[in-house]
N, C-alpha and C positions, 0 to 999 in steps of 0.2 A: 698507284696513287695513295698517297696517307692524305686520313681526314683528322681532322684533333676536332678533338671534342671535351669538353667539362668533365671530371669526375667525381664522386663524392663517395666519403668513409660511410656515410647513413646509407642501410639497407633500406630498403623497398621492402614491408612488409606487406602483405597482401589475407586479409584475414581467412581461414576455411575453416567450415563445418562439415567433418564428417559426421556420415548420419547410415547406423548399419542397416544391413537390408533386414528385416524381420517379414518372416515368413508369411503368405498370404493367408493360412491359415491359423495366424495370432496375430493377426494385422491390428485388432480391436486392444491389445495391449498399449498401442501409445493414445488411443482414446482415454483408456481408462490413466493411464501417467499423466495426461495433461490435465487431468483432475483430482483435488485433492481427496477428492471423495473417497480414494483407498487406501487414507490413513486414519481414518474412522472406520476400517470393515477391516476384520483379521483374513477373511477368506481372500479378500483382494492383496492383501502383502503377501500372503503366502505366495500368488503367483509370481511376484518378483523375487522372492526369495530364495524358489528353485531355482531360478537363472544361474545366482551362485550366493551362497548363504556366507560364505567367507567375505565378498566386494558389501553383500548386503550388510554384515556387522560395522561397516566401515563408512558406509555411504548411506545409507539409508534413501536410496534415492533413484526411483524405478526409472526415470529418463536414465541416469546413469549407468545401471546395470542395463539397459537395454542398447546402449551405443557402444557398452565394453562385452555384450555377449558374441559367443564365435558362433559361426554355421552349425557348426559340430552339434553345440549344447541346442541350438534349436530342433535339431533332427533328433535328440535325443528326447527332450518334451514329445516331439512330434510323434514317439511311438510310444511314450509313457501314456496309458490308458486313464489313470487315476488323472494324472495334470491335467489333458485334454477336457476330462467331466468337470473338473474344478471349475477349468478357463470357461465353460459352455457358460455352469452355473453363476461364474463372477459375472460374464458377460450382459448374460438374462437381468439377473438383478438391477446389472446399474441403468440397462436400457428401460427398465421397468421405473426405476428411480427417478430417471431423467424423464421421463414420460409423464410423470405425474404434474399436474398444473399446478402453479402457485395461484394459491388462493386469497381472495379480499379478503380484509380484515375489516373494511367498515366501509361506508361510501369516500370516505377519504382517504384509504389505504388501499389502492390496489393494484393489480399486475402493470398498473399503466400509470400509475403515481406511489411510487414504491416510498419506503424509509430507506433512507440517505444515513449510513455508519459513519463516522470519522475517530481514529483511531490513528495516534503513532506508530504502533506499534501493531503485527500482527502474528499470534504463534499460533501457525497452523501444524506446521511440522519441521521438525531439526532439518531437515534437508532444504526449508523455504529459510533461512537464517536470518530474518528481517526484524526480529523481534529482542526482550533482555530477559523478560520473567514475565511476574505475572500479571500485571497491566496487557502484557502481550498474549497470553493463553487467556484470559478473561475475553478479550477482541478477538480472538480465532474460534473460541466455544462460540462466542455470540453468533458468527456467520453460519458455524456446525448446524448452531440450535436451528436457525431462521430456516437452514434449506432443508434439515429434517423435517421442518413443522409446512415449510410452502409459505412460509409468511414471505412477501413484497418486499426486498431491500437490495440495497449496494449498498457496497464497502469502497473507503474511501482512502487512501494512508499513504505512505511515502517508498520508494523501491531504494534501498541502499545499497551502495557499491560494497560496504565492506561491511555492515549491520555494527552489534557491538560486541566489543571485545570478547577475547578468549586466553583464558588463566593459563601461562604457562608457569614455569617454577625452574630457573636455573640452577645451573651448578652453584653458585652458592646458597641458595635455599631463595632467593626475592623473586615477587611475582613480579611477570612480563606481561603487558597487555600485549597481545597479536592483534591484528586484522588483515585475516583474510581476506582477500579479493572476490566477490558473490562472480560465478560466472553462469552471466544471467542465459546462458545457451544453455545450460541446465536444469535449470527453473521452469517451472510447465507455465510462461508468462508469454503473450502475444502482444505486440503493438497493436494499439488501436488506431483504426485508419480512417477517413472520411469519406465522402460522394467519390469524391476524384480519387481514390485510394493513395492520399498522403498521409502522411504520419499527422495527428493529430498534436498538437502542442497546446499547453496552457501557456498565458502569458500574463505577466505581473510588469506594473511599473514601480519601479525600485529609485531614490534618488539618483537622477543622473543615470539613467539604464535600465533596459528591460531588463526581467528575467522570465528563460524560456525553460517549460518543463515538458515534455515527452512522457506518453500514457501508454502506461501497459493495464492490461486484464490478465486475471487470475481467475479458475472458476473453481469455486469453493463447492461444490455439488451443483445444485439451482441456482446458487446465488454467484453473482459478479464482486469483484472486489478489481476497484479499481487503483492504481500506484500511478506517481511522477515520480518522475527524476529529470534534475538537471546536468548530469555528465551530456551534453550537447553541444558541437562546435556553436551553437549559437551564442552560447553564452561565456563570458571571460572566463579565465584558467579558475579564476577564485569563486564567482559564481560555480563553476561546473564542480567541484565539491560540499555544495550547500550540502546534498545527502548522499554523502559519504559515509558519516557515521553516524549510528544511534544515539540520539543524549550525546552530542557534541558537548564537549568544556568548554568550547569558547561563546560565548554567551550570545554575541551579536550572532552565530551561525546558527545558535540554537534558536534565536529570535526570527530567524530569515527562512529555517526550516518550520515554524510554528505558522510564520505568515503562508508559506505555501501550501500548508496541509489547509488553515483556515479560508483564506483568499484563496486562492489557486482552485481548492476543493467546490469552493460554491461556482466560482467560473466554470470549473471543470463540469459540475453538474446541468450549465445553460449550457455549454457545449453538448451535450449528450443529449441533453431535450430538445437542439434542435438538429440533431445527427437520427434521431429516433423519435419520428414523428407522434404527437401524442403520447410521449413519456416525459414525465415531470415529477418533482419528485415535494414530499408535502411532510414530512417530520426526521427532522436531522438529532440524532441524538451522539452526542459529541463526550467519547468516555473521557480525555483529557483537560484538564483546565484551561493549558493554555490555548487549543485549539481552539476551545469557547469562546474567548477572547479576539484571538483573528477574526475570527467571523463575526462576532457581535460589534466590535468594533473596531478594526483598521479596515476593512471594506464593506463600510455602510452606506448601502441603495438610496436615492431620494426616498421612496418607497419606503423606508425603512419604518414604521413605530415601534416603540419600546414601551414595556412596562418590567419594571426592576421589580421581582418579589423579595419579601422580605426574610424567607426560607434559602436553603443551598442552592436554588436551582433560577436560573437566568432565564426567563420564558420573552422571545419575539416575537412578531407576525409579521409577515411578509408575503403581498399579494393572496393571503385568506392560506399563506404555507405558516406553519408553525414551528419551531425550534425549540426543544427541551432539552438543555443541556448540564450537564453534571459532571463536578470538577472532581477527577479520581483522586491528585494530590494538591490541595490547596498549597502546599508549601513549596511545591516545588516552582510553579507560578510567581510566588513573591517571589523566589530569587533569580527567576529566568529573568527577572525584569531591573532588576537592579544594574547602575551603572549603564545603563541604558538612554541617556536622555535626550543624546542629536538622534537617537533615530525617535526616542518620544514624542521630540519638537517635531521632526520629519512628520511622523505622522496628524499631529493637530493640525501642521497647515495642508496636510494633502486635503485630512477631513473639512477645514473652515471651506476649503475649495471648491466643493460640492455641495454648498449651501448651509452647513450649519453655521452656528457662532462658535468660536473659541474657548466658552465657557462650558456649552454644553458637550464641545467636545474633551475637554480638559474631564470634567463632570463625570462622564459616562465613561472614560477609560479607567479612571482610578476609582471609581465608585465601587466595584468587588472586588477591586484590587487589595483597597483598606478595610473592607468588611473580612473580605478573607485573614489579611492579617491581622486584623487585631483578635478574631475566633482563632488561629494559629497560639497566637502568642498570650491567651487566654487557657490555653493547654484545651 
């Protein structure tokens, strides 16, 4: 008997992770990789670096070398006497590290009302490629300093599929921008999950459409640092590249990625406080300008008061939480925002809709927008 059946040119790709076996007695190795804590300690690279010093010059990147190491090279640590005392001593330290409690910093700072980071950008290390310079190592020290010192915080920022650019030079001498594809199975990064262990999503209403972002964690030592991204069947093809790339060119994406770090970040923080009962979080300090601005105003609570100082710095309150925020490039603000103006309108009537006037919200969006630029264009 013949059956006819349908067939198609499209493969069935079915995705796997292989994942090597490492030896029970250096099992504490993908502890220490899925923390970046040992690219601040040279005694901790070193143990990835015997794996193989050649994959190490190339990759920098201790998950990596530990899913391309053979049986072989681990039996060979295994009877290397010096490695094993290294491994003991890396081990002790970071258990001892991680052991140490973070501490208050005042009755309003502490293990149980942390500071709340937001950052575009974060350079922890070449192998986490989410960052461009030094906006981004300024945001990576920052989490370094907090988990050395035990100070209360999370990190808060975006996960890119392909971060930015990378300088090639062809055969005729012109540079190429690349982007690489981050392959996030590499990255010491976890989904953050709920009660019922689903994937946790932020969610944004956007003209005419949600947009939904998915939360990974990062563990920078002590400290969390939390990433969205929107590559999610939930959201359109064109959504699902909002963070794609770092400092996007095109201006409305770069505007849609500001609103998610800003809006998205503050929801993302009521999702956590009420996922982790008794953690709330009480001074957000915002390195980016633009991020300021999401948050200060395209998602303003009824709750919300304001008071505009007349210095660099935007101070809110919010339910007795406070908000110091500091613009790292004021100019790069004025021009993210230019040509900008159906999603400007967008946003007046979302905000008239939630109770203010039109004036004040007209008011309070362009109010550091024009102080900022005329101090820009004042040199």
């Amino acid at each position: 008997r013949v059956l006819s059946t349908s067939c198609s040119a499209t493969p069935f790709l079915r995705p796997i992770m292989a994942v090597a076996e490492v030896p029970e007695e250096l099992s504490r190795l993908r502890d220490i990789a899925r923390n970046v804590w040992w690219c601040w300690h040279d005694k901790a690279k070193a143990l990835f670096m015997a794996l193989s010093p050649s994959q190490w010059e190339s990759w920098r990147n201790p998950l990596q070398i530990l899913e391309r190491a053979s049986t072989e090279r681990f039996r060979d640590l295994l009877d290397n006497e010096d490695y094993m005392s290294l491994y003991r001593e890396v081990v002790d330290k970071f258990d001892a590290y991680m052991a140490e409690p973070i501490r208050a910093l005042s009755a309003d700072v502490t293990p149980e009302a942390p500071v709340a980071y937001f950052s575009t950008e974060y350079g922890l290390n070449e192998s986490i490629p989410i960052y461009s310079g030094g906006l981004g190592v300024l945001s990576g020290d920052h989490l370094k300093s907090a988990s050395d010192m035990a100070i209360p915080l999370v990190g808060v920022g975006l996960l890119y599929k392909n971060g930015y650019f990378r300088q090639d030079i062809d055969a005729d001498g012109r540079q190429v921008a690349q982007y690489p594809i981050n392959n996030f199975a590499l990255l010491p990064i976890s989904m953050v999950y709920d009660a019922d262990k689903q994937p946790v999503y932020v969610q944004l209403e956007l003209p005419g459409r949600l947009l939904f972002a998915r939360v990974w964690k990062l563990a920078v030592g002590r400290i969390t640092l939390y990433l969205m991204d929107t590559d999610t069947r939930r959201n359109t093809d064109e959504d699902r590249r909002i963070t794609d790339k770092l400092y996007e060119a095109n201006r409305e994406v770069r505007l849609l990625q500001e609103m998610l770090l800003g809006m998205g970040g503050m929801r993302l923080l009521r999702t956590l406080r009420s996922l982790m009962t008794g953690k709330r979080t009480k001074d957000n300090d915002i390195c980016h300008g633009i991020p300021a601005n999401a948050v200060s105003t395209v998602d303003p609570p009824n709750d919300f008061t304001r008071r505009v100082d007349s210095r660099d710095r935007l101070f809110l309150r919010v339910e007795n939480t406070s908000f110091s925020i500091d613009r790292h490039a004021p100019h790069r603000m004025v021009n993210a925002w230019r040509n900008l103006n159906g999603v400007v309108r967008a946003f007046i009537k979302r905000c008239a809709q939630r109770g203010f006037t039109t004036k004040f919200c007209i008011v309070l969006f362009f109010h550091r927008l024009i102080v900022t630029g005329k101090r820009r264009q004042e040199g």
